[in-house]
C-alpha positions as a printed NumPy array, in Angstrom:
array([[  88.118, -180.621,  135.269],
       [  87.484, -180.818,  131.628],
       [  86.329, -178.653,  129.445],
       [  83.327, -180.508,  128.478],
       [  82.599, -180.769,  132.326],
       [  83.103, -176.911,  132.864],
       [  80.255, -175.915,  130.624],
       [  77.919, -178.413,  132.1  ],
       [  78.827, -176.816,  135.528],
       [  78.105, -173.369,  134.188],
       [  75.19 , -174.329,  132.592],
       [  73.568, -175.806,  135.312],
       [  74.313, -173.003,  137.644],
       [  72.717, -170.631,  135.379],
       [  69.967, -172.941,  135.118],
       [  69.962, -172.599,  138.709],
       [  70.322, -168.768,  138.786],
       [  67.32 , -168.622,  136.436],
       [  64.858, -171.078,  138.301],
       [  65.13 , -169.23 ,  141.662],
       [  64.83 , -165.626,  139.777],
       [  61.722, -166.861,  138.392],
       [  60.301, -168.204,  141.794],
       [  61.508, -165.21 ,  143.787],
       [  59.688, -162.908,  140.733],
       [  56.758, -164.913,  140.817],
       [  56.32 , -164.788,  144.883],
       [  56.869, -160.962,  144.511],
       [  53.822, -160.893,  142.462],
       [  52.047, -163.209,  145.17 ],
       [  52.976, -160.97 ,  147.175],
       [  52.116, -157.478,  145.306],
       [  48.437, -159.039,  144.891],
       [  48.052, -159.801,  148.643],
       [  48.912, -156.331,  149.116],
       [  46.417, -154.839,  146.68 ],
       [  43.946, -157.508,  147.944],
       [  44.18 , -156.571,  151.884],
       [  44.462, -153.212,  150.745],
       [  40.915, -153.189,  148.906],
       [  39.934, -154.723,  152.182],
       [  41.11 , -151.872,  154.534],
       [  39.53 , -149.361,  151.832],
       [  36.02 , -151.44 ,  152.732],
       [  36.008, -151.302,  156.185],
       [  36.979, -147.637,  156.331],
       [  34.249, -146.632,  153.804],
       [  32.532, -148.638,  156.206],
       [  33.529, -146.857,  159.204],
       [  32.893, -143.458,  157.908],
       [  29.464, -144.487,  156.735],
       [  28.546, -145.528,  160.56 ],
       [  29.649, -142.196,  161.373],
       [  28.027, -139.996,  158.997],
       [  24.963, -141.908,  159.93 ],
       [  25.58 , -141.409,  163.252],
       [  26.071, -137.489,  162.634],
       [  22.836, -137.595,  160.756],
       [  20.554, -139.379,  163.298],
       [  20.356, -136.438,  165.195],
       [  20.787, -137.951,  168.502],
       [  24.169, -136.127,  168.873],
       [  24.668, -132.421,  169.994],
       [  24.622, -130.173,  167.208],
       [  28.38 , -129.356,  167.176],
       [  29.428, -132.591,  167.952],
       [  26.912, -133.817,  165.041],
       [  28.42 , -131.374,  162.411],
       [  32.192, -132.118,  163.087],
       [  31.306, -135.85 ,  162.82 ],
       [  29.614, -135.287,  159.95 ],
       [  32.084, -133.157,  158.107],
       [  34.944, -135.39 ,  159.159],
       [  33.033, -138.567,  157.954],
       [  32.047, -137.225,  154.171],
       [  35.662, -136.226,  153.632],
       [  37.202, -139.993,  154.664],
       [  33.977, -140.995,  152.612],
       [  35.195, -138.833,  149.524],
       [  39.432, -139.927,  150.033],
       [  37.905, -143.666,  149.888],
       [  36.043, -142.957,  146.423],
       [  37.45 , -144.784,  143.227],
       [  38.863, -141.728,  141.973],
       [  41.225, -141.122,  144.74 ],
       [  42.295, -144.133,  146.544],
       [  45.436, -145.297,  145.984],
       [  45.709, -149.136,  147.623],
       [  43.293, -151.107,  146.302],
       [  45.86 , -151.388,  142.608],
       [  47.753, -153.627,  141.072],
       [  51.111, -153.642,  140.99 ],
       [  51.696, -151.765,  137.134],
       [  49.17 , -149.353,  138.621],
       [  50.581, -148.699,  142.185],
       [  52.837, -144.852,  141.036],
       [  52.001, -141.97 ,  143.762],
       [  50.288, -145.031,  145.918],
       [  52.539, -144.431,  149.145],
       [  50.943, -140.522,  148.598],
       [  47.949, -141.188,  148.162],
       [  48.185, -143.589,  151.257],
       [  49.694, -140.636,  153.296],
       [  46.784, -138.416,  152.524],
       [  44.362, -141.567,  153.183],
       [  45.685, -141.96 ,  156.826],
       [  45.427, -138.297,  157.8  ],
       [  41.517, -138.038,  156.84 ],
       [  41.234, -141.014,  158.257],
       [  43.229, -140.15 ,  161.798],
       [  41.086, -137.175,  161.84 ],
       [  37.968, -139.245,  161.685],
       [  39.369, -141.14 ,  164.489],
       [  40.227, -138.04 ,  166.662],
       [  36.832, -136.597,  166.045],
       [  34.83 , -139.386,  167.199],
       [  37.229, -139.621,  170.109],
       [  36.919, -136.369,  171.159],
       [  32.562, -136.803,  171.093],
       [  32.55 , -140.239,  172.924],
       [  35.28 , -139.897,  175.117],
       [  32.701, -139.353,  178.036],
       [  31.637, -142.947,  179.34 ],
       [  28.452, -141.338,  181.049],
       [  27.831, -139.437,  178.16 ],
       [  27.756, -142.327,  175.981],
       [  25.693, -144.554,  178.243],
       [  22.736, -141.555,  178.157],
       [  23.35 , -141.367,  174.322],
       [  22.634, -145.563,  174.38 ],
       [  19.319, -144.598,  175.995],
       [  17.836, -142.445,  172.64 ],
       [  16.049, -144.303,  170.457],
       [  18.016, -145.664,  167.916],
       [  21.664, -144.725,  169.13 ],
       [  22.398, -147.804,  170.687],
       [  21.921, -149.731,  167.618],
       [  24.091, -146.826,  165.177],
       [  26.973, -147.114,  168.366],
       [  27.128, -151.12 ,  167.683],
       [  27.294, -150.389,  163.836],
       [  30.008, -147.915,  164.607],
       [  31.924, -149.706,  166.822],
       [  31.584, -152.74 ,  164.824],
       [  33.338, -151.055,  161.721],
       [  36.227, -149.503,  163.695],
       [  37.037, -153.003,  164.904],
       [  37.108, -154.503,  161.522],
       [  39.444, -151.337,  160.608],
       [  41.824, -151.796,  162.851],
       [  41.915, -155.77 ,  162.269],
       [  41.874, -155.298,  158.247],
       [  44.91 , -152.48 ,  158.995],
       [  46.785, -155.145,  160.766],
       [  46.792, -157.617,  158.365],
       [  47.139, -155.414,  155.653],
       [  50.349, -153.739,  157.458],
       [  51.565, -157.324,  157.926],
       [  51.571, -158.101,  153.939],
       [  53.128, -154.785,  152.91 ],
       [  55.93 , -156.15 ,  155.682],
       [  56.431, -159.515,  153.884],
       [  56.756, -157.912,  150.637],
       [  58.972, -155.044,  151.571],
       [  61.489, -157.927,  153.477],
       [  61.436, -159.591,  150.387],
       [  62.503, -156.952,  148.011],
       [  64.67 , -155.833,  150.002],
       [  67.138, -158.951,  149.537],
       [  70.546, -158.233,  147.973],
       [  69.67 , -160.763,  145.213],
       [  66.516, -159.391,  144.082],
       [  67.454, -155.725,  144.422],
       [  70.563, -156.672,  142.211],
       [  68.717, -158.403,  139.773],
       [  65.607, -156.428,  139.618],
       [  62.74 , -158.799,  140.15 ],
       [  60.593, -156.423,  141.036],
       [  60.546, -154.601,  138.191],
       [  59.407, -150.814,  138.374],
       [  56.871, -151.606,  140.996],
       [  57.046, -149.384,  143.747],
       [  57.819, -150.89 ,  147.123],
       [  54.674, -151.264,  148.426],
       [  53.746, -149.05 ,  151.747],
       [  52.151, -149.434,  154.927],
       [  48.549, -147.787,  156.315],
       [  49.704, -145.74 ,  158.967],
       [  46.899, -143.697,  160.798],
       [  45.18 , -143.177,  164.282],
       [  42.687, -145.53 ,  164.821],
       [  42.653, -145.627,  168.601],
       [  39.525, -146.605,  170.601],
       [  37.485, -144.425,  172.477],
       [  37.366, -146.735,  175.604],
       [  33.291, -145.787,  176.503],
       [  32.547, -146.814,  172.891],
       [  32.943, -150.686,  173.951],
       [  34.064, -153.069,  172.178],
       [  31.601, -155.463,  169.801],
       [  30.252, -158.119,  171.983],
       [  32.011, -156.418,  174.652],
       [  29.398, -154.641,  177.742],
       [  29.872, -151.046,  177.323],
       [  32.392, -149.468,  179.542],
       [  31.098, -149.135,  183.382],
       [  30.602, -145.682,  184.554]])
């Protein structure tokens, strides 16, 4: 091979090199925005979920204990979803103490969960409460949100996945296409069902 043919070769693998750093940077991007974006969509439904509840709470067709813990768990995911303190709706320049603040998000947000669990775990409890005047109604809007939670979660989860796989390639951690992002982190909280809730659409569950 000539020498004249050698640089060619090296230029044109460098070329190479260059193109596929700057499509693997840009999909990390794509991907860094999809998490932000599902992120901000999680944040919505759970603001939305603790707004069912503290409605709920507030209604006053709950016992008064059961009424207070709802309401008191409700106000503080209400408060960990306010502009000031979430942490995955951002960009990716803006995403430093994110996987915290995502921590802290989750355990308000499992306690929500467990609360409301714990006050419609009864299925003949709930049926009588779907008999007051009104309940029924602030049950749908309740159940309606946790659904769209736990569906938004999913997705969300699923994006933070396809980034993470990517970044974690030998060729971009070597070459640092990520920048100083930080690797973006999963929602992980308890968001089980309370079976005599029933599911939107869904009959309630038989007693």
């Amino acid at each position: 091979m000539s020498w004249s043919e050698t640089v060619v070769l090296v230029v044109a693998v460098v070329l190479l090199v260059v193109w596929w750093s700057w499509l693997a940077a840009s999909r990390i991007d794509r991907l860094h925005r999809k998490v932000a974006a599902s992120g901000a969509v999680v944040d919505t439904q759970l603001v939305r979920r603790a707004s069912a509840a503290s409605t709920l709470a507030a209604s006053g067709v709950l016992d008064p204990v059961s009424s207070v813990l709802i309401g008191e768990a409700s106000w503080a995911a209400i408060a960990a979803g306010s502009p000031q303190t979430q942490g995955m709706a951002r960009l990716p320049d803006e995403l430093e103490g994110a996987a915290r603040a995502t921590a802290d998000r989750g355990l308000v947000e499992s306690e929500l969960s467990s609360t409301l669990r714990e006050a419609l775990d009864d299925p003949d409890e709930v049926a009588a409460l779907r008999e007051e005047p009104g309940a029924d109604e602030l049950l749908d809007a309740l159940a309606d949100a946790w659904y769209r939670v736990q569906l938004a979660r999913r997705f969300h989860n699923e994006a933070v996945a396809q980034a993470q796989r990517m970044r974690r390639g030998w060729a971009v951690r070597t070459l640092r296409l990520a920048g100083r992002a930080p690797m973006p982190q999963t929602l992980e909280l308890d968001d089980a069902w309370p079976p005599a809730l029933g599911r939107p659409g869904a009959p309630p569950a038989a007693t």
